[in-house]
C-alpha positions in Angstrom: -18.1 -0.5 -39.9 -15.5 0.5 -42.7 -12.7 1.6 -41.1 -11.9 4.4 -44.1 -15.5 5.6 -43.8 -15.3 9.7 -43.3 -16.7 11.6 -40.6 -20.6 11.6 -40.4 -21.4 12.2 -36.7 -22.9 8.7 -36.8 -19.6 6.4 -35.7 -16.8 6.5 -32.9 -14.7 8.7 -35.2 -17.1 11.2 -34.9 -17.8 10.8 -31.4 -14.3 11.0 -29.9 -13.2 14.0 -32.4 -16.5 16.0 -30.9 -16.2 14.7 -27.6 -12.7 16.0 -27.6 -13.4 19.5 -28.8 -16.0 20.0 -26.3 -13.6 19.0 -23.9 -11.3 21.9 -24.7 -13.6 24.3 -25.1 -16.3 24.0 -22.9 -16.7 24.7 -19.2 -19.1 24.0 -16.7 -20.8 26.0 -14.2 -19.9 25.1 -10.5 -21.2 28.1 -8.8 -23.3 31.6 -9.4 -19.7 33.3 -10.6 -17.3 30.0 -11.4 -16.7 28.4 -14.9 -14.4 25.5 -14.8 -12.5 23.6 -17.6 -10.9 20.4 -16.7 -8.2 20.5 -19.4 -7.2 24.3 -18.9 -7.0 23.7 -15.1 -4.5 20.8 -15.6 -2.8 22.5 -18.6 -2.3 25.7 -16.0 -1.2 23.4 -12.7 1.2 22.0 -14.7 3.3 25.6 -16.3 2.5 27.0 -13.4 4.3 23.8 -11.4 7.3 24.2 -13.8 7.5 28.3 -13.7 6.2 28.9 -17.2 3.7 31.4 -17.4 0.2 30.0 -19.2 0.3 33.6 -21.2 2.9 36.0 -22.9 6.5 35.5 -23.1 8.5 32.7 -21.2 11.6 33.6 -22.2 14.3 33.3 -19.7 15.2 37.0 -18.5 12.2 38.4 -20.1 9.8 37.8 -17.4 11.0 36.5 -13.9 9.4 33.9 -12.2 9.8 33.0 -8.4 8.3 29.7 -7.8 6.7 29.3 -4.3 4.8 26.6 -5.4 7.3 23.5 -6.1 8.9 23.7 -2.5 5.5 23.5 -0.7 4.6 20.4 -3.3 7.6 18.4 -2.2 6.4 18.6 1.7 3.0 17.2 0.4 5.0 14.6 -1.4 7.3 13.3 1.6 4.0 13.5 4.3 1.5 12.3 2.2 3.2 9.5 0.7 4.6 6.3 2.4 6.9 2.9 1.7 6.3 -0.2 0.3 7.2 -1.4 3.7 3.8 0.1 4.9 1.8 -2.1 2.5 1.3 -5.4 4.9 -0.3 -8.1 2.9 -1.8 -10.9 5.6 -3.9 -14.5 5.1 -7.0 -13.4 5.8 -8.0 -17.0 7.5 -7.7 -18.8 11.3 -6.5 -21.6 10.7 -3.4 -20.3 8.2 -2.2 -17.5 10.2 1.1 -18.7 10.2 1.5 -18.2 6.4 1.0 -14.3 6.9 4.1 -14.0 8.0 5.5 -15.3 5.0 3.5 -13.2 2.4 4.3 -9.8 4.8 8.2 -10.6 4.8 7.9 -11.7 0.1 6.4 -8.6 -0.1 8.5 -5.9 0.2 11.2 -7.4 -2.4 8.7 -8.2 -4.6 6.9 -4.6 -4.8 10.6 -3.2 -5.6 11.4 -5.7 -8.4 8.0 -4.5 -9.9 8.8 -1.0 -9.0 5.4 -0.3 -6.7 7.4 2.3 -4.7 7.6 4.5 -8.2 3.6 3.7 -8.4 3.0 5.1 -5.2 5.1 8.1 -5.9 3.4 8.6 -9.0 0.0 8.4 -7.3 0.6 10.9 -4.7 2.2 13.3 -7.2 -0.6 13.4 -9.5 -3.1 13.2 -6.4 -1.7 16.7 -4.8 -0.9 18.3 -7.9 -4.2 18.3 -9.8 -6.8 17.3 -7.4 -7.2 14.0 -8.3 -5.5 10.6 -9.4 -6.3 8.4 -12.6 -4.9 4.6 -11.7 -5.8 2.0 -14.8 -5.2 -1.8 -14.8 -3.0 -2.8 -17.1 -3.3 -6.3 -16.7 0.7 -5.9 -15.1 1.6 -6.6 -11.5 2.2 -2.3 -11.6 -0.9 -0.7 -12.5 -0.2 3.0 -14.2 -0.8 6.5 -12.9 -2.5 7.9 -16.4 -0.8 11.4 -16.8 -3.7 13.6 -16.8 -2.5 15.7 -19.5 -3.1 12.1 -21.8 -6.6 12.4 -21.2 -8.2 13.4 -25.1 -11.4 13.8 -23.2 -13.8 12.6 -19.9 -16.5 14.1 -18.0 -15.6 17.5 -16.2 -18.3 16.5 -13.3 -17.4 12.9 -12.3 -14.5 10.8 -14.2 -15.6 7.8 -14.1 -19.0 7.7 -14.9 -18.7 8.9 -18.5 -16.5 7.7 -21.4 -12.4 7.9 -21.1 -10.3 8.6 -24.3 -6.8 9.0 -23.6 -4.6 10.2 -26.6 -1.5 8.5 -27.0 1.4 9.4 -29.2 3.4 6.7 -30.6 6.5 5.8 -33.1 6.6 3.3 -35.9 8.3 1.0 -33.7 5.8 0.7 -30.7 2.9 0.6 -33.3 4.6 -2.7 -34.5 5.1 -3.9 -30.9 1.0 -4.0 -30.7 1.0 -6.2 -33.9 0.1 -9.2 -31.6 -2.9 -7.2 -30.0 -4.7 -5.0 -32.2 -5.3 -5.5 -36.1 -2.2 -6.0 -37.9 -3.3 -5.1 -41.5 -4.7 -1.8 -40.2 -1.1 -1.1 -38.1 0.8 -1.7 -41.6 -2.0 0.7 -43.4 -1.7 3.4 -40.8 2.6 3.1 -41.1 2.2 3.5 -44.8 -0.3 6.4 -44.6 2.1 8.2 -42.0 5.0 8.0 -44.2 3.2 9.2 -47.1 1.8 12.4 -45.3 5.2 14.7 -44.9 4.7 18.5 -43.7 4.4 20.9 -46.6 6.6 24.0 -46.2 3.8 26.0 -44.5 4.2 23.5 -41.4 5.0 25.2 -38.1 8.1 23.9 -36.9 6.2 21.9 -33.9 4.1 20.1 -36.7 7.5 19.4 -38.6 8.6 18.4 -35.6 6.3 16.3 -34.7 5.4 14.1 -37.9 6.6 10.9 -37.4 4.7 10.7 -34.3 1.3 9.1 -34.7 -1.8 9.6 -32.5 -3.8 7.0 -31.3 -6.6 7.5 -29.4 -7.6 4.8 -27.2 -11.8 5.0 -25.9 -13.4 3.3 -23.1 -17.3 3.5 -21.9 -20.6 2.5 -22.8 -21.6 2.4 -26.7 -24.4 1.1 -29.1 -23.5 -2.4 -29.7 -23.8 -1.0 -33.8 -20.5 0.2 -33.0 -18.6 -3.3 -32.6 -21.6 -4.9 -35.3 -23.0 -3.1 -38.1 -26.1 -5.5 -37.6 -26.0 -4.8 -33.9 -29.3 -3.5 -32.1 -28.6 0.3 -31.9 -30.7 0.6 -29.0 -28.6 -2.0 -26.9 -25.3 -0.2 -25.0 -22.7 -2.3 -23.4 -18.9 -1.6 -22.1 -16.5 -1.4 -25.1 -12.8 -0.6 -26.2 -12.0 1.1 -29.4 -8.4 1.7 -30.0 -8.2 3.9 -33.2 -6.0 7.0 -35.2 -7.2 9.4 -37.8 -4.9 10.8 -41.1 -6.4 13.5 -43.2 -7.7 12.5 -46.8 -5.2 14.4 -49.1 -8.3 14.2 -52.2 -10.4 15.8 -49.6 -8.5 17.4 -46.9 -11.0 15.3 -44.2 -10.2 13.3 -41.3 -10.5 9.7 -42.3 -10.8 6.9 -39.2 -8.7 4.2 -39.1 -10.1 1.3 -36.1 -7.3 -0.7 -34.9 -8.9 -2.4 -32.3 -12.5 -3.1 -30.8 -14.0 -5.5 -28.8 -15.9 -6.0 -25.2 -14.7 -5.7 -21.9 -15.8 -7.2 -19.0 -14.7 -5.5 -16.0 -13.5 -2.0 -14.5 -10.2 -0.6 -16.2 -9.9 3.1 -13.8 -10.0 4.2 -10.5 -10.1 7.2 -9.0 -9.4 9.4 -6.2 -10.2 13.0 -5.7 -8.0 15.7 -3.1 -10.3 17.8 -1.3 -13.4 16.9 -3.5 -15.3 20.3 -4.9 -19.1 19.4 -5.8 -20.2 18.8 -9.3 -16.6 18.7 -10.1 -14.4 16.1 -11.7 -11.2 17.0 -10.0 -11.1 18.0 -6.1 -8.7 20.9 -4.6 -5.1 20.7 -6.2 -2.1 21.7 -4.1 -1.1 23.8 -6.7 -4.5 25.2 -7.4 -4.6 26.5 -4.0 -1.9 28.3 -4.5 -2.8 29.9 -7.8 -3.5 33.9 -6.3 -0.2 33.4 -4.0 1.7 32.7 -7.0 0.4 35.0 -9.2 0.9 37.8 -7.4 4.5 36.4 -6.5 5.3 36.9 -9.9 3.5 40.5 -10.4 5.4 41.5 -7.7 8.6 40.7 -8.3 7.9 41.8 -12.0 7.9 45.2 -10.7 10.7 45.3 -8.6 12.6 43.6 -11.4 11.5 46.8 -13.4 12.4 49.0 -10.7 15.9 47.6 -11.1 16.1 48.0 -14.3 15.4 51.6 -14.3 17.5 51.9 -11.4 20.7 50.5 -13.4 20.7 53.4 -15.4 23.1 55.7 -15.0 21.4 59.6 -15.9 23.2 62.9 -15.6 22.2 66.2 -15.9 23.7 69.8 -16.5 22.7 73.4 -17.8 24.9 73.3 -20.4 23.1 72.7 -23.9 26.1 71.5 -25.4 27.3 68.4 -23.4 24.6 66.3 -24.2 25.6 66.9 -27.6 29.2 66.4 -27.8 29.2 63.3 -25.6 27.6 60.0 -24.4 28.1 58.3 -21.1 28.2 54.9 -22.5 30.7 55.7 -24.9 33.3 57.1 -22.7 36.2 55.3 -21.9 38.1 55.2 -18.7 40.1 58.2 -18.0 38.7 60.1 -20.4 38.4 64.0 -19.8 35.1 65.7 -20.6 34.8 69.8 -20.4 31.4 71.4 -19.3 30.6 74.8 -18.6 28.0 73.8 -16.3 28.1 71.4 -13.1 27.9 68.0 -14.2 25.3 65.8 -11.5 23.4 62.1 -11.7 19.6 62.2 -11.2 18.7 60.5 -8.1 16.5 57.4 -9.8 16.9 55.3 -6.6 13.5 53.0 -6.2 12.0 54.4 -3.1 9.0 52.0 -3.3 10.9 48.8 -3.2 10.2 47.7 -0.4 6.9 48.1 -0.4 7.1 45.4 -3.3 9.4 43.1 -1.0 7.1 43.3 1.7 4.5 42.0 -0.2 6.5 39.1 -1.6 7.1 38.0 2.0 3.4 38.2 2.5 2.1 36.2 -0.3 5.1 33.8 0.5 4.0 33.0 4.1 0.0 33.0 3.1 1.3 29.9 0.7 2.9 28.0 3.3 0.0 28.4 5.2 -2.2 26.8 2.8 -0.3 24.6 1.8 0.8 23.3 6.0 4.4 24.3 4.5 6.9 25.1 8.1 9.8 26.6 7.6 11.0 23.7 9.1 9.3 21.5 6.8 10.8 23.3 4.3 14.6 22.9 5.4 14.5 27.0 6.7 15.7 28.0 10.0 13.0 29.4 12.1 12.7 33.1 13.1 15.4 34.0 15.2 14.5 33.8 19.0 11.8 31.2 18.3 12.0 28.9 20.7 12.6 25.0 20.1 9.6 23.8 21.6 7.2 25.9 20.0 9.0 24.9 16.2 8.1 21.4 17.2 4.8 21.5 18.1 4.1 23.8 14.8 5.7 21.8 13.3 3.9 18.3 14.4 0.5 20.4 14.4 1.6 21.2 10.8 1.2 17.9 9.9 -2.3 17.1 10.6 -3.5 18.1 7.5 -1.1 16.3 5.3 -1.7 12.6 7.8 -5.6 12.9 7.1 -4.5 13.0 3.3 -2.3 10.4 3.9 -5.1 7.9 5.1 -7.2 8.7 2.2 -4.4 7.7 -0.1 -3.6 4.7 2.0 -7.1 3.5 1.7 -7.2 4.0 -2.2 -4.3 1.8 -2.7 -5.6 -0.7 -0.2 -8.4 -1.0 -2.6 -5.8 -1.2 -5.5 -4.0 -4.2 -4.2 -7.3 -5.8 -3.5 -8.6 -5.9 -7.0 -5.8 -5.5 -9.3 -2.5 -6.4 -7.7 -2.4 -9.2 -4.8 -3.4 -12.2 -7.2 0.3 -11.8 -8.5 1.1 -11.7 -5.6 -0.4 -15.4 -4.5 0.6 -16.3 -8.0 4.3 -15.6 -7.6 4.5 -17.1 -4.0 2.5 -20.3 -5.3 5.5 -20.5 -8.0 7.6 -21.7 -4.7 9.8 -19.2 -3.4 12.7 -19.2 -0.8 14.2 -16.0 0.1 15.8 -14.6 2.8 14.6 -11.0 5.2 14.8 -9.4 8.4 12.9 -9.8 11.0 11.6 -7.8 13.7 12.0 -8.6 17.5 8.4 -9.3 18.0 8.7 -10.9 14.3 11.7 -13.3 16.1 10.2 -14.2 19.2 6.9 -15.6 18.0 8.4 -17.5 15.0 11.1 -18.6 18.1 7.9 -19.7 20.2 6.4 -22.0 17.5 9.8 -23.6 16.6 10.6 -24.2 20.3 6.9 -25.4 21.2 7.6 -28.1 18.2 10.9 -29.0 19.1 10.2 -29.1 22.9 6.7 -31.5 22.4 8.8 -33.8 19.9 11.3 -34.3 22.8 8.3 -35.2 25.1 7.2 -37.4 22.8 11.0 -39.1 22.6 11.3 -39.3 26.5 7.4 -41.0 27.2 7.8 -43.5 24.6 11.4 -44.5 25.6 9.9 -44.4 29.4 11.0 -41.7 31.1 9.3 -39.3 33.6 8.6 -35.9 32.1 8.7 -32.6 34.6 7.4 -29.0 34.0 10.8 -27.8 35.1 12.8 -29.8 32.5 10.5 -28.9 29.7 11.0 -25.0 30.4 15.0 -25.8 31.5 14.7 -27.5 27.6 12.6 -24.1 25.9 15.2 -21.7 28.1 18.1 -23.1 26.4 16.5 -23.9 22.8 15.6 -20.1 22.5 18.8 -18.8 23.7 20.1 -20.3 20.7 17.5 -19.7 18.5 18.0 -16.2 19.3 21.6 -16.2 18.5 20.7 -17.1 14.9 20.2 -13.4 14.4 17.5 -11.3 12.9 17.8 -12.4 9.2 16.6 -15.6 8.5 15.9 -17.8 5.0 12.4 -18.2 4.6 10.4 -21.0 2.1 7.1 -21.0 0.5 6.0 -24.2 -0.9 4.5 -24.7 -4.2 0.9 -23.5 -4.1 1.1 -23.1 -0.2 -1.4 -20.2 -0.9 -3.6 -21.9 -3.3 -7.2 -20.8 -2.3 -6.4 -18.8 0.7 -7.5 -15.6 1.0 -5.1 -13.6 1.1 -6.1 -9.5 2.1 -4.1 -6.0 3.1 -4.0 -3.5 5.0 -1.8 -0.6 5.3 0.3 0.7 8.2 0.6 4.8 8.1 -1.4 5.1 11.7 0.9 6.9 14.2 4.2 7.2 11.4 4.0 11.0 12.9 5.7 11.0 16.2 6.4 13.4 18.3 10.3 12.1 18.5 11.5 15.4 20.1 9.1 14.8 23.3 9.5 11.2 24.0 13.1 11.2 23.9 13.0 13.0 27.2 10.7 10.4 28.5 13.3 8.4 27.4 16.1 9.8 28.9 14.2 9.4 32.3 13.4 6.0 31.8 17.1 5.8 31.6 18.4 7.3 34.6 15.6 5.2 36.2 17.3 2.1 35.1 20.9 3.2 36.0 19.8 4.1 39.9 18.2 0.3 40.2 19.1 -2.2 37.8 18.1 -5.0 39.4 14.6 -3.8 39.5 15.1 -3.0 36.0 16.0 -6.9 34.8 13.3 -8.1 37.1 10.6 -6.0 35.4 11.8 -7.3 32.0 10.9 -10.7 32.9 7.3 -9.5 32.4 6.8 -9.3 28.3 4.6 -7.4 28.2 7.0 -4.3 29.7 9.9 -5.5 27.9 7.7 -5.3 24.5 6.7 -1.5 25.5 10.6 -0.9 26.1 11.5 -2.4 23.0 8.8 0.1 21.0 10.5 3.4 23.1 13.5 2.1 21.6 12.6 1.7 18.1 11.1 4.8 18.3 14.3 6.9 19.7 16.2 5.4 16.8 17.9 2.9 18.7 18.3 -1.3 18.1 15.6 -3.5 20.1 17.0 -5.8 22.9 15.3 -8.6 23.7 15.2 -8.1 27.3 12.9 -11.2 28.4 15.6 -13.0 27.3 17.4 -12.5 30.7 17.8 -14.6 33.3 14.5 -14.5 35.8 16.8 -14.8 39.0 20.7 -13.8 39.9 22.5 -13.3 43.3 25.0 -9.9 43.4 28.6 -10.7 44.4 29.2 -11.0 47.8 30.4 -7.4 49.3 29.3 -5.9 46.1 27.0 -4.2 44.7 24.2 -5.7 42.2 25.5 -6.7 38.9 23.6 -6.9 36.0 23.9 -10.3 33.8 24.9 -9.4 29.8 21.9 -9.4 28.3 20.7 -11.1 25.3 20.7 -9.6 21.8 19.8 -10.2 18.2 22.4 -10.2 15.7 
């Protein structure tokens, strides 16, 4: 295909500047009385996001805005995101179970040197914000969020099972980066023609403005084979990539196609995820979409009160005699100076006796958007109504949250599926490199690498005491373990950790991640707690004796974590002691982590 043919409705040029149009312009029909446009929804969640009105002035002072949406947003943000931390990669196979411990604890390092936590904040963003989130493979360790206000065109009803185009806008200088990927004699040809088209002195200043920046639309989908191979069968479609720009023919003042790049492609580039999914639509339920008739009449509202104030700034007097008016103006006296009137001088009463009518009504819309949006006021950072009492915030509060953990799940799923396909095999690449690095471990994470390394150490000592002939007991094989974890433990909690070359090689290695039960109801349990504490001052004794049993010990250890508070290992302590003569019971100093 000549790359300088013009438009004919018969070639990709044609196709994407159509396809584009219609994307624009066109809406669908969802329902008996509701048209919807993909790109005007996103173009109006985002002003609306950023307090710009989608029509009429936005002039700062002209028009006020009060933004009720962004706060509500950010509570969406922090509950329906989660850490890098939560992603738990494991080896997915019996007899290498050990190893998982090593890919959870390379993980988390890893996934901040690549910058995953900014994916995953990226993800949520776009996912509450328009209704849905465009991820594409980038053939990176970081997949990218695709801004949804890239996307030249796709199909309003389901995303990804039409074409994609997204337009991208780019300067000389990343043009010549792609040298090495796309054609270089066509990136040269489309520099030269960009420098030789300069804005005539008719240009609005945004086209002026925008110039030297040159747009490059890059298609993905399923196309007539003709369009790779002129000699292709028309009638045969497979999955393609066409990277190309337009300029505008100065003999004929038509758009003239340029293809940089084109070829196959062999596997899925998107994924998607919809918020709330609305049927027949590409795009679920934004967060800020919900809150469209809230915010609307926000702004109406406090449009009129700001008028209200306006006409209550003036200052108006009014007297019977004919001549005042005449002789002077209230604006141009100055201070002190003496006026003379043959008639009682009195201001008009312009006082706005509707106000609060109009601040009533703010209040209203306000609240109705932190409902729908399961925005608290303590959520929010604002002090509940006075007299409110602290129990019922809480469980508002907590109950507040349900909506935005069931979200939460969906999103944790999606990016499960993300790391499956696209991101763990660099991962198992990295690790396979050889790695040693060094991480914290939990308690649990410290007794059960301190039972494998005792078990080895203690059955190598059998092995050393049967074959130099020497009786082996029970009781000096645990004496042996007691004493081997004691100092184990005193190692600490933070411990160097080695991967050998192509340790992983072949494994499978899966994920899974943990947001189950991050929601706790803190404010209740810490009573339990504090209970459980008394409990243990009255009889400590009983206390270290039902340590002993791990299985206790490990729920005490969780109350702890929970409440804040550093984990003790507590089966650590010794099984028996005898108080002090005369005395009361004393409890031994118990063992704990560094």
């Amino acid at each position: 295909m000549d790359t300088t043919t013009i438009l004919n409705r018969t070639n990709v040029f044609d196709y994407v500047k159509a396809e584009e149009l219609d994307y624009r312009t066109k809406k669908i029909t969802l329902g008996e009385n509701w048209n919807w446009n993909m790109s005007e929804h996103i173009n109006t969640s985002f002003l609306m996001k950023h307090s710009k009105y989608s029509k009429g002035n936005n002039d700062l002072g002209n028009r006020p805005y009060k933004n009720i949406v962004r706060p509500i947003l950010n509570v969406a943000y922090r509950n329906e995101g989660f850490d890098v931390k939560d992603i738990e990669p494991f080896v997915d196979d019996m007899d290498y179970t050990h190893l998982s411990l090593l890919v959870r604890k390379f993980h988390p390092n890893w996934a901040l040197e690549n910058h995953m936590d900014t994916f995953i904040d990226e993800l949520v963003e776009s996912y509450v914000d328009y209704g849905g989130v465009l991820v594409k493979s980038v053939n990176d360790i970081r997949p990218e969020v695709v801004p949804l206000q890239r996307l030249a065109f796709v199909d309003q009803r389901d995303i990804l099972s039409g074409a994609i185009c997204e337009k991208h806008s780019y300067s000389v200088d990343q043009l010549l980066d792609m040298k090495g990927r796309w054609k270089a004699d066509k990136i040269d040809e489309v520099i030269t023609l960009s420098r030789m088209a300069k804005p005539n002195s008719t240009s609005t200043g945004e086209e002026r403005a925008n110039s030297k920046a040159i747009e490059v639309y890059e298609l993905h989908g399923m196309f007539p084979e003709t369009w790779l191979d002129p000699d292709g069968n028309p009638d045969i479609y497979s999955k393609q990539i066409h990277i190309i720009t337009y300029y505008k023919s100065q003999e004929t003042q038509k758009n003239v196609g340029i293809a940089l790049f084109g070829g196959k492609e062999s596997k899925e580039v998107y994924k998607f995820l919809a918020r709330d999914g609305i049927f027949n639509r590409a795009l679920g339920f934004g967060g800020i979409e919900e809150l469209f008739e809230p915010q609307v009449w926000t702004n109406y509202d406090i449009i009129q009160i700001k008028e209200m104030l306006d006409v209550a700034s003036l200052m108006i007097l009014n007297t019977q005699d004919p001549t005042f008016a005449q002789k002077n103006k209230v604006s141009d006296l100055s201070k002190g100076e003496i006026t003379y009137s043959t008639q009682p001088l009195t201001q008009v009463n312009i006082q706005p006796i509707n106000m609060n009518q109009f601040v009533n009504s703010l209040v209203q819309w306000e609240q109705s958007a932190r409902t729908t949006g399961s925005a608290s006021d303590p959520a929010l950072g604002l002090e509940p109504v006075s007299g409110t009492p602290l129990g019922t915030t809480q469980i508002v509060t907590q109950q507040g949250q349900g909506i935005h953990a069931y979200r939460q799940g969906k999103i944790a799923t999606f990016v499960s599926e993300i790391y499956r396909d696209w991101v763990l095999k660099f991962l198992v690449d990295e690790m396979n490199k050889g790695q040693k690095y060094q991480e914290e471990l939990s308690l649990d994470e410290l007794q059960e690498v301190a039972e494998k390394v005792i078990n080895c150490v203690a059955n190598d000592r059998i092995k050393q005491m049967v074959l130099s002939g020497k009786m082996v007991t029970q009781e000096e094989i645990d004496t042996f373990k007691e004493i081997k974890k004691q100092e184990f433990m005193k190692g600490g909690t933070r411990r160097f950790f080695e991967a050998m070359k192509d340790e992983l090689k072949d494994l499978p290695v899966k994920v899974r991640i943990n947001v189950a039960n991050k929601q706790k109801d803190l404010n209740r349990d810490a009573g339990k707690f504090a209970e459980i504490f008394k409990a243990i001052l009255v009889n400590p004794q009983n206390f270290i004796q039902a340590m002993q049993i791990p299985e206790v010990a490990g729920v005490f250890n969780q109350a702890l974590e929970y409440a804040g508070m550093r984990e003790i290992n507590f089966t650590s302590t010794p099984k028996s002691f005898a108080p002090p003569q005369g005395g009361q019971p004393v409890a031994p100093a118990l063992a704990t982590p560094a």
